[in-house]
C-alpha positions in Angstrom: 30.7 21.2 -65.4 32.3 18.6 -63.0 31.5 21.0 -60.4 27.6 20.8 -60.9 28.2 16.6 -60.5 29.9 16.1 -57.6 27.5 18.8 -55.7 24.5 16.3 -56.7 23.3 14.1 -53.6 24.3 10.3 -54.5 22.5 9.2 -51.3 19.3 7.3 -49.9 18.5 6.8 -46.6 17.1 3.3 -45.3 13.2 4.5 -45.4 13.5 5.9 -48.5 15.2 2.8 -50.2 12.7 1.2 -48.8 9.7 2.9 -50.4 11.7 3.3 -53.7 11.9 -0.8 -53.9 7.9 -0.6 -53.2 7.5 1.6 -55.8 9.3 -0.6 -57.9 7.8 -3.1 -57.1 4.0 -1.9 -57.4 4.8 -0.3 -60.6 6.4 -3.3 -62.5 3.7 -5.5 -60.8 0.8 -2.9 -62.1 2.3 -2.3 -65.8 2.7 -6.6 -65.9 -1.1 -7.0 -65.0 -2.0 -4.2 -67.8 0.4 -5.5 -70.4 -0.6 -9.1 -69.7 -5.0 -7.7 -70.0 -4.3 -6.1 -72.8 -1.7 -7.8 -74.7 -4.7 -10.8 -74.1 -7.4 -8.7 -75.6 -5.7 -7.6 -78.1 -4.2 -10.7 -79.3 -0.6 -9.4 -79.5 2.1 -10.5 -77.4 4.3 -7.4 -78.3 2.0 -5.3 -77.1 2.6 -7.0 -73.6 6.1 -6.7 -73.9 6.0 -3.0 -74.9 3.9 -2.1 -71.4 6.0 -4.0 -69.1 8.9 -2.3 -70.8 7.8 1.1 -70.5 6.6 0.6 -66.5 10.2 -0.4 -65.9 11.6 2.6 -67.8 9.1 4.7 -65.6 10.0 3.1 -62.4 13.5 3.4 -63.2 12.9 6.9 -64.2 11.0 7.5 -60.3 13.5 5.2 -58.3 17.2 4.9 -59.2 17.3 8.8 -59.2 18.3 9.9 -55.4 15.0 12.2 -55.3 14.5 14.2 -52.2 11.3 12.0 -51.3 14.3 9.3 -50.6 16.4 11.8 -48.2 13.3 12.7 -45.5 15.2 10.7 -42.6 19.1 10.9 -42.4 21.2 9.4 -40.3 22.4 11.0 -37.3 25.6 9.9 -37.3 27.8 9.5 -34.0 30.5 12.3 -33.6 34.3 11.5 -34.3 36.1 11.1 -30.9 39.6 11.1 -30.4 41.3 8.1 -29.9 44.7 8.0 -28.1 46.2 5.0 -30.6 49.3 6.8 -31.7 50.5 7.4 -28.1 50.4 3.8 -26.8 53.0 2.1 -28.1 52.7 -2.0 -29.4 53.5 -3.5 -26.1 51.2 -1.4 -23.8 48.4 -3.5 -25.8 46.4 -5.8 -24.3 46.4 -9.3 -26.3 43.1 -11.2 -26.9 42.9 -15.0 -25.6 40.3 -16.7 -27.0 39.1 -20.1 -24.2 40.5 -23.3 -25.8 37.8 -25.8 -26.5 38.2 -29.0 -25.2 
């Protein structure tokens, strides 16, 4: 079973975090303005409650997931180059000076 976990894409990349805060965002804001209309109208303040609570289980339930909608752009990462650091040896380093203020 711990097989079918760690194959699961933990991931976002940086457009998609960005529309998944959005989404957020727009659905807390949009379930706060309903709650708040009809919690008014109805002259319960639970009822308010109740709505925003539910629009942030759904926006949870749309956001914190890594859906693919949140994977369109990957990064093209650099590839790994060799470096050379175990064949120099300590004194074939160059040593950093920084200017002295005065």
């Amino acid at each position: 079973m711990l097989e079918h976990l760690s194959s699961l894409p933990t991931q976002m990349d940086y457009k998609g975090q960005k529309l998944a805060e959005q989404m957020f965002q727009g659905i807390i804001l949009f379930s706060a303005i309903v709650g708040f209309i009809y919690g008014y109208v109805a002259e319960q303040f639970g009822w308010t409650v109740y709505i925003v609570m539910a629009g942030f289980a759904f926006s949870c339930l749309l956001t914190l997931p890594p859906w693919p909608i949140y994977r369109r752009h990957p990064l093209k990462w650099l590839p790994v180059q060799d470096s050379c650091t175990e064949d120099k040896k300590p004194g074939d380093r160059k040593i950093k000076r920084h200017a002295k203020n005065n």
